[in-house]
N, C-alpha and C positions, 0 to 999 in steps of 0.2 A: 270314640267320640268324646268320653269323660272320662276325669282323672278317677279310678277307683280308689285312692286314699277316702279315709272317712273323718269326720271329725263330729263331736255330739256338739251338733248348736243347742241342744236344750236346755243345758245348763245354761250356755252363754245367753240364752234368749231370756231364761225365767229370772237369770240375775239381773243386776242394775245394767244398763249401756255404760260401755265405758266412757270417760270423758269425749267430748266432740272441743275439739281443740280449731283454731282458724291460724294459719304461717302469715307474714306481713302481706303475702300476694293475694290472704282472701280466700285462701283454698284449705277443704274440707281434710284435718290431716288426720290417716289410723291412730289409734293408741299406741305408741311403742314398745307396750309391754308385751304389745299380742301381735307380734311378729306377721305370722299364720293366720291372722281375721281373716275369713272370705270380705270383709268391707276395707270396701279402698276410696280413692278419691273417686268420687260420684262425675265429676268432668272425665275420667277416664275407666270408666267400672272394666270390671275385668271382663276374659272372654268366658263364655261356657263351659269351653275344653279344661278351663284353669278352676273351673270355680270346685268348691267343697262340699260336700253337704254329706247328710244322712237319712238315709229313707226312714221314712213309718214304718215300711210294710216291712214283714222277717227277710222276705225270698228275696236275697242278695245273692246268695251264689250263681254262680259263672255257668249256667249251662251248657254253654261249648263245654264246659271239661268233659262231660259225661255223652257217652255216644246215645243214638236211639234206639239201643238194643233192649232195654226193659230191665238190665241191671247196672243201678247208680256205683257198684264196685268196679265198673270198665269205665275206663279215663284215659284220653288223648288232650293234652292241652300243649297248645302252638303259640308261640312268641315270635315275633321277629322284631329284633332291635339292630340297634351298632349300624345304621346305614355308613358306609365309604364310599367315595369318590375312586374308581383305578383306570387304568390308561387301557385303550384299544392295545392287543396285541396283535403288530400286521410284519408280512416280510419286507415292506419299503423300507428302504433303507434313508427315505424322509424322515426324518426324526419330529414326534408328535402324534397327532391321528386322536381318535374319537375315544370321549369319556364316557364312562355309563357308572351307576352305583350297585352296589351289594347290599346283600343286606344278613346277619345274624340269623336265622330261624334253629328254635333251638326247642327240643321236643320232648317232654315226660310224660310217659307212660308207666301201664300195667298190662298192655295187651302183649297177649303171648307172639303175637305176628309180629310184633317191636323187639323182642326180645324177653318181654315178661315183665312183674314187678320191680320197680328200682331201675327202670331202664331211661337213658335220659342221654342224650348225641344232641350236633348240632352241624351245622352244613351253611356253606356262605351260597345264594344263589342270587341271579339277577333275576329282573324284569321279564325278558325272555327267556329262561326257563320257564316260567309260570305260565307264559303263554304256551311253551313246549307240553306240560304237563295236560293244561286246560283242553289243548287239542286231541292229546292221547285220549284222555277221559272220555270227551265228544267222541269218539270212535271204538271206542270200546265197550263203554257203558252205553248203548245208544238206547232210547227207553226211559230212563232213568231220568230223574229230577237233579241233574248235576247244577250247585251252584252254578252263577255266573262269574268270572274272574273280572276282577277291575280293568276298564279303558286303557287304552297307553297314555289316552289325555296327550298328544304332542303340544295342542294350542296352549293347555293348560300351564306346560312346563315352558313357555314362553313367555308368558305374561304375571305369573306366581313368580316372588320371590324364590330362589333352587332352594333353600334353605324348608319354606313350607312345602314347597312341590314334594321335598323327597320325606317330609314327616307324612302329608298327607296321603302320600302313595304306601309310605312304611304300615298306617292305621289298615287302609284299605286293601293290603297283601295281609295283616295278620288276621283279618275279617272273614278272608276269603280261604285263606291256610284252615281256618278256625272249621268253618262251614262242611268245608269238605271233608274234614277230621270228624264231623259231629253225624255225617251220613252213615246209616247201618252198612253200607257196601262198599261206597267210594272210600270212608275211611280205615278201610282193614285192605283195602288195595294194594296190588304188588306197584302199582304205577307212583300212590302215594308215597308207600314203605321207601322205593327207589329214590321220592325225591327229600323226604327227609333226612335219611341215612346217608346215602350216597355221598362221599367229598369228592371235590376235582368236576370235571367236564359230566353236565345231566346225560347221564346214557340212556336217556329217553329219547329213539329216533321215532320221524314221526310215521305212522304204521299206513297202510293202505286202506282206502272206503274199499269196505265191500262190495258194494254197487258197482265200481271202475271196473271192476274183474267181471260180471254177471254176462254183459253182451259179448264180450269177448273173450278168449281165451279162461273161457270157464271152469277149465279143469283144473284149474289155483283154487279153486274155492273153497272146497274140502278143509285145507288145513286153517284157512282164516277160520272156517264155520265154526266144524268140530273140533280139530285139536289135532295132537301127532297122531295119532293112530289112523284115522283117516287119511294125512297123509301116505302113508304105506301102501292102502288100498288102491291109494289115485294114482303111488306114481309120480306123486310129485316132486320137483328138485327144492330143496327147501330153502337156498339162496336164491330162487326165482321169487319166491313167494316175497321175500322182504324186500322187494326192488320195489320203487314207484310203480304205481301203471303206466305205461304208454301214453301218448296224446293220441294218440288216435285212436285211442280206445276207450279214453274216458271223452272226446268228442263223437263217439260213434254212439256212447251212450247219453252223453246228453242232449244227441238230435230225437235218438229214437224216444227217449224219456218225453221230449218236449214236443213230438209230433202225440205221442200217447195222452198225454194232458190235454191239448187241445183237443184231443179227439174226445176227451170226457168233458170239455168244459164246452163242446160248440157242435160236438157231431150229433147230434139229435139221440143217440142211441148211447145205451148202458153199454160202461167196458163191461168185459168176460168175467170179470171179479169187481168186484167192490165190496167198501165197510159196511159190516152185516150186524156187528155190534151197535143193538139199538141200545141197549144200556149205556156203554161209554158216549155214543154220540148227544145223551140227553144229558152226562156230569161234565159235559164238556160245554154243551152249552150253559149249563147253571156257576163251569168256572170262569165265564169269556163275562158273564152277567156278576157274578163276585168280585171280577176284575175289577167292573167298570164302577161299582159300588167301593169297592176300595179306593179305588182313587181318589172316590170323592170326600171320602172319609180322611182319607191323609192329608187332602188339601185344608178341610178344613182345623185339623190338627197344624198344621203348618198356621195357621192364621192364631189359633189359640196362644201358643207358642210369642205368636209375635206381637200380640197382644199383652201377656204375660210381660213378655220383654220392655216393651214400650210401658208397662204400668208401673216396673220396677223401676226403670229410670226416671222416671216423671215423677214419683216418691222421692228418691234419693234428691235429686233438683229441687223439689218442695225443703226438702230436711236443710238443703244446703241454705237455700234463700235465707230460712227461718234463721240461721245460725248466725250468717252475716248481720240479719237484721237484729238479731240479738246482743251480736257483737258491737254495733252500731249506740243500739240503745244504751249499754253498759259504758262506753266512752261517752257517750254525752247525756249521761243521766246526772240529772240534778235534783231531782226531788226524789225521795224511796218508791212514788208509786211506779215510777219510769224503771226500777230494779227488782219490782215484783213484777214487772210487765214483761223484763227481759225472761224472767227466770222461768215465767210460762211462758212462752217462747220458745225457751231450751227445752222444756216438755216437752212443746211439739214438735219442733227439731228430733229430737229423741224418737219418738215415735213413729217420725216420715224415715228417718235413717235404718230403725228396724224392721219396718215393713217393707221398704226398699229390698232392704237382704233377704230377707223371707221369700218376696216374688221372685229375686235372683234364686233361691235355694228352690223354692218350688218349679220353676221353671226348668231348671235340672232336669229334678223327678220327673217330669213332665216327658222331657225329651227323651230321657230311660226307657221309659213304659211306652209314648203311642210313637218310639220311633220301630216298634214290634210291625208300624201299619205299613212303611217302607218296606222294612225287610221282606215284608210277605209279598211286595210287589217286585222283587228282586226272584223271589219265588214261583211268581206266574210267569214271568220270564224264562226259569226254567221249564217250567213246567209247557210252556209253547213250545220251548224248542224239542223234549223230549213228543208231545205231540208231532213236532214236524218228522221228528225221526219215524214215526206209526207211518206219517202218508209217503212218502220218501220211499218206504220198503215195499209200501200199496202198490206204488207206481211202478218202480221195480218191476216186482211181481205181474201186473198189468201189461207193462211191454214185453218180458218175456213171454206172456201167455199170449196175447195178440203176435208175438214175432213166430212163435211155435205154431200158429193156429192157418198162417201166414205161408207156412212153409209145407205143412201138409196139401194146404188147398195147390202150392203151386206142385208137389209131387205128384200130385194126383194129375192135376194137366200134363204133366209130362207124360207118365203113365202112358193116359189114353192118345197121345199124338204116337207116342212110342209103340203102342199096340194098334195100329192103320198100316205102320210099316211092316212088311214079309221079311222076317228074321227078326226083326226088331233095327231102333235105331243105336248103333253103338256109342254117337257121343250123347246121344239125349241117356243112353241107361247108365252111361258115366258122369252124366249130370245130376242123375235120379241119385246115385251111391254117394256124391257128395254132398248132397243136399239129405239126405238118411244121418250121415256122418253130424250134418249140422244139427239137426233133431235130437240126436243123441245127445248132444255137446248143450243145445239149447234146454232140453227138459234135467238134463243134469243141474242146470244151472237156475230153473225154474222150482227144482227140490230144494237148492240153496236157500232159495229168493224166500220161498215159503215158511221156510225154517226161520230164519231169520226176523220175518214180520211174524211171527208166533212167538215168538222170542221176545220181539219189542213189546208185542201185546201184553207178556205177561208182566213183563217190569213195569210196563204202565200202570197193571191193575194193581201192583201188589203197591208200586211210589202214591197212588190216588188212597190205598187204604192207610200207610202211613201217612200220610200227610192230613187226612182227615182224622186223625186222633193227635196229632201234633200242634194241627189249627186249634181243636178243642182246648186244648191245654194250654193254649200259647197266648190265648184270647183272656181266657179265665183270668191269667197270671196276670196281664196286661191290664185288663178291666179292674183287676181286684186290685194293682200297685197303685193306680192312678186313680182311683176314688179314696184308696184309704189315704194318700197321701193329701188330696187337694182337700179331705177332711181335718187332715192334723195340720195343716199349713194354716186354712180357716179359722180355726178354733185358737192357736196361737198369732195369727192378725188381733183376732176378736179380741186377747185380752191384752195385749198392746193399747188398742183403743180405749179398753176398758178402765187400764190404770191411768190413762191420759183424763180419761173421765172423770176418775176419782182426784186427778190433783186438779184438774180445773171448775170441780162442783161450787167451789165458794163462788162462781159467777154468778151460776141459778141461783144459791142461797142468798148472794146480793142482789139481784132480780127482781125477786121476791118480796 
């Protein structure tokens, strides 16, 4: 979002303004000694991403470099620069076809998973990797407070000049690279390690949901759950396992998932399982109420912000006015008091010009510190979806226990129609053996289901405790930059005025 160059206005502030000079056309021109002013022409002030400044407060360091392990010695820090334009590779033998850009991501560490101290690679990836990655993650980590990745934005790269389309997506990919490198889990990942390091083609293929496998052909589950060894037990062929699911397998489960739902949302009666976590169910309400409280909080930082901005401008326009009318006065002055008039004038010229820059520089800080409110809403975003992963496996869980609960009750009818017949009925008791077959196959898959929502469970509870020592700290940092700043920014307005005051006092003493 800002340029992290620094530059100390203090000096520059505490010394004299440099000259305010006017070109033939009447416009506000820099000093030319000071190349690098943050002040420019006031009819075109600069943008925010360009402006300069320096904080009050110490804590400038780059927190993404350091993960949230509890030792400031582990460092992941992600770049991604050098965006290129390159050509679609297709077999038509059309000559042309589709562009897309790369982009630099270039990676220093000290984690031993990186390769240790001193370790530092770089790897060109598009757009779609990141999407490729971000999916992996979602399915692997499920649980988990995974960042969210940037939009593809299509509309946006339609109507944006390409030029800021691909800066603005280049900001919003290193943001996101950043995030995911600063997670105690996601950033020490074999999924991440692969997409830093790795050059050529991401061999990240995307892996199968759990759940696709659960109603059907359940006895793949094993090695998604547990690992190889499990597989060995089951049996299973290990290139079956990496294939898609079926369609008809993951439509078999999301009729049965969605008849289960509605049977919890309209059947009058409790499924067989449900969320028994009264504790999570109350920090979940207190975070959907935090949400809602955030927002509002941002919103009105957004207003501060544009306040701020409209205050800086309308100074520098007061400074400019002053300056012409100064300039004015001094061409057509004829008596000395019309050049003592001009000269206060330039005073306060001087002083709308500095306080101009100041609101621009404070406005910065500004955006530094409560854009902390955003990110955190970027945060409950994850934090819903890693919730939807908890009900997701609920349901799961839910419809295998209703489909097993399901299948007993119909063996049992068979059973008893099968024991009225003398001998027995031989296709009903080979009806009875396949449907025993199915139970097996179904409560194997029910141990999965279980396993796996105990699993999300736990990552929920452990991402809910970091994340509240993280808010604590993030908050403090955030509160403590943006008061000491909008204190030192005050106190340096104040005495802007204050000297303005001092060269214009001979008014009151003439007054008087």
């Amino acid at each position: 979002m800002m340029n992290e160059d620094h530059y100390d206005v203090h000096a520059s502030q505490d010394g004299e303004m440099e000259s305010l000079v006017l070109d033939d056309s009447g416009h506000l021109q820099p000093p030319p000694q000071s190349p690098k002013s943050p002040f420019n022409s006031f009819l075109d002030p600069p943008s925010y991403a360009d402006a300069i400044f320096t904080s009050f407060d110490s804590n400038g360091h780059d927190k993404t470099l350091e993960l949230s392990t509890g030792s400031s010695s582990d460092y992941l820090h992600i770049s991604v620069s050098d965006p290129q334009k390159e050509q679609e590779l297709t077999n038509s033998l059309v000559p042309g076809g589709n562009t897309y850009y790369t982009y630099l991501i270039t990676t220093t560490t000290n984690l031993p998973e990186f390769g240790g101290p001193g370790s530092e690679f770089s790897v060109r990836r598009r757009f779609r990797d990141v999407v490729t990655l971000s999916d992996r993650l979602s399915e692997t980590y499920r649980g988990y407070f995974i960042p969210v990745r940037p939009e593809k934005s299509t509309v946006e790269s339609q109507v944006m000049q390409m030029q800021d389309f691909v800066e603005q997506r280049r900001v919003a990919l290193e943001k996101y690279l950043r995030k995911l490198g600063a997670h105690p889990v996601i950033g020490k990942s074999e999924e991440l390690k692969v997409f830093l390091e790795v050059k050529g083609k991401l061999p990240l293929a995307k892996t199968t949901d759990v759940a696709s496998r659960m109603l059907d052909g359940a006895v793949n589950l094993p090695r998604q759950l547990f690992g190889g060894e499990a597989v060995v037990a089951a049996g299973v062929d290990l290139n079956d396992v990496s294939q898609p699911a079926k369609v008809g397998r993951d439509l078999l489960r999301i009729f049965k998932e969605l008849k289960q739902s509605v049977s919890n949302d309209w059947g009058g009666t409790k499924p067989l399982v449900f969320e028994e976590d009264k504790e999570f169910m109350e920090r979940k309400d207190k975070l959907m109420e935090f949400e809602n409280q955030l927002s509002n909080v941002s919103q009105q930082a957004e207003s501060l912000v544009k306040v701020q901005q409209d205050m800086g401008e309308t100074m520098g326009e007061l400074g400019l006015a002053f300056v012409k009318l100064t300039k004015f006065e001094t061409e057509e002055a004829i008596f000395d008091s019309q050049r003592v008039r001009a000269a206060d004038m330039k005073n306060v010229a001087t002083a709308a010009v500095k306080a101009s820059r100041l609101y621009r520089e404070l406005n910065t800080q500004t955006i530094k510190h409560l854009d902390k409110l955003h990110e955190y809403l970027g945060t409950m975003l994850a934090i819903n979806n890693a919730f939807s992963d908890r009900s997701s496996a609920l349901l799961t869980f839910q419809t295998l226990s209703s489909e097993l609960a399901s299948l007993h009750s119909r063996v049992e009818k068979l059973e008893v129609a099968s024991s009225k017949i003398f001998g027995g009925d031989k296709s009903r008791m080979r009806k009875i053996e396949e449907m025993r077959e199915a139970i097996r196959v179904t409560e194997n898959a029910k141990i999965c289901a279980d396993k796996e929502y105990e699993r999300i469970k736990e990552n929920n509870r452990s991402e809910l405790e970091r994340i509240d020592k993280e808010r604590h700290n993030d908050f403090l940092s955030m509160l403590r930059g943006f008061v000491v700043n909008q204190t030192g920014y005050a106190e340096k307005m104040a005495a802007v005025w204050e000297k303005l005051a001092e060269e214009t006092a001979t008014y009151s003493r003439d007054s008087s």
